[in-house]
N, C-alpha and C positions, 0 to 999 in steps of 0.2 A: 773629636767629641761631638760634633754640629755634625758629621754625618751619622754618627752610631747613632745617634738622639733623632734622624728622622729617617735610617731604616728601620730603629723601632716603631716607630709609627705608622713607615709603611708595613711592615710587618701585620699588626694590629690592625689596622683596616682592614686587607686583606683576610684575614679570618673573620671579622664583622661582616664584608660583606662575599664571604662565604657562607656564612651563617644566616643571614636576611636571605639566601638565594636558595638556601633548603627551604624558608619558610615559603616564600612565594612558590615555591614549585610545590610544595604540599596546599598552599590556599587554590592553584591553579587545577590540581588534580581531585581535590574535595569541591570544587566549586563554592557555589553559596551555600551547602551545606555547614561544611567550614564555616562563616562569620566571618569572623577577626579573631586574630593573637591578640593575647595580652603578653608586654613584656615590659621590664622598666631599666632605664639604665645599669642600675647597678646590677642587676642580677644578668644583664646582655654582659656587662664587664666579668663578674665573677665566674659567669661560666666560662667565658673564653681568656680569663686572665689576662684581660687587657685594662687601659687603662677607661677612665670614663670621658674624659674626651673623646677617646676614639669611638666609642661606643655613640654617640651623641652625634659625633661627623657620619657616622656610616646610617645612622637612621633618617638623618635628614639628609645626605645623599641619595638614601634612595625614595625618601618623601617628597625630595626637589626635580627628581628624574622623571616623577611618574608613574616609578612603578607602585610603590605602598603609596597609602592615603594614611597617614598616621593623625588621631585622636584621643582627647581624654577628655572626663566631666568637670563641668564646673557645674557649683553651686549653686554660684552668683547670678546666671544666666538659666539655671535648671536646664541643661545639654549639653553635648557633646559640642567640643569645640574643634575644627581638625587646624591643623599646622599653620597652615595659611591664612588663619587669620588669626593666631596667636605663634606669630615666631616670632619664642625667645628662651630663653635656657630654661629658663622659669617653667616653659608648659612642661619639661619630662622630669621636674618634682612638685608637681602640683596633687596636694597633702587632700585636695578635694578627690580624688581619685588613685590614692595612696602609693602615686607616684609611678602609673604605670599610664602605661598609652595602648592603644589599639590600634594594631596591624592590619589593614585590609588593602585585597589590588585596587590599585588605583583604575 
């Protein structure tokens, strides 16, 4: 059971960040035209029917790697806050910015 329960996982990852490696390869080929994505856990899980943990490990893998700079607004501060200085489960449902974050290369 303890393996089926983390090849699903790896499983899931693995389409996560297959999924984050189209988007960088589209922010790379649009340049700064491009911006940032928006995208919010649940809806990185619903597309790829995974679960929202994975969804949540593969954004901040590749937030912690370097490659994305991921951000969302707060209120309380009037800007953008990016990952690093608010990592915690909390920033990718933060209801100030209705639960999504912003994808850019890092």
């Amino acid at each position: 059971m303890l393996i089926q329960t983390r090849l699903k996982e790896l499983v899931e990852l693995g389409k996560a960040y297959a999924y984050l490696s189209q988007k960088v390869d589209f922010l790379r080929k649009n340049g700064t035209g491009a911006g940032f994505i928006c995208t919010s856990v649940s809806s990185l899980a619903g597309e790829l029917g995974i679960s929202l943990e994975s969804s949540r490990r593969a954004l901040q893998a590749f937030a912690d790697s370097g490659i994305l700079s991921m951000s969302t607004w707060r209120y309380d501060l009037w800007r953008e806050v990016n990952w690093r200085e608010w990592r915690s489960v909390s920033f990718f449902y933060n209801r100030d910015d209705s639960n999504y974050v912003r994808l850019r290369l890092a």
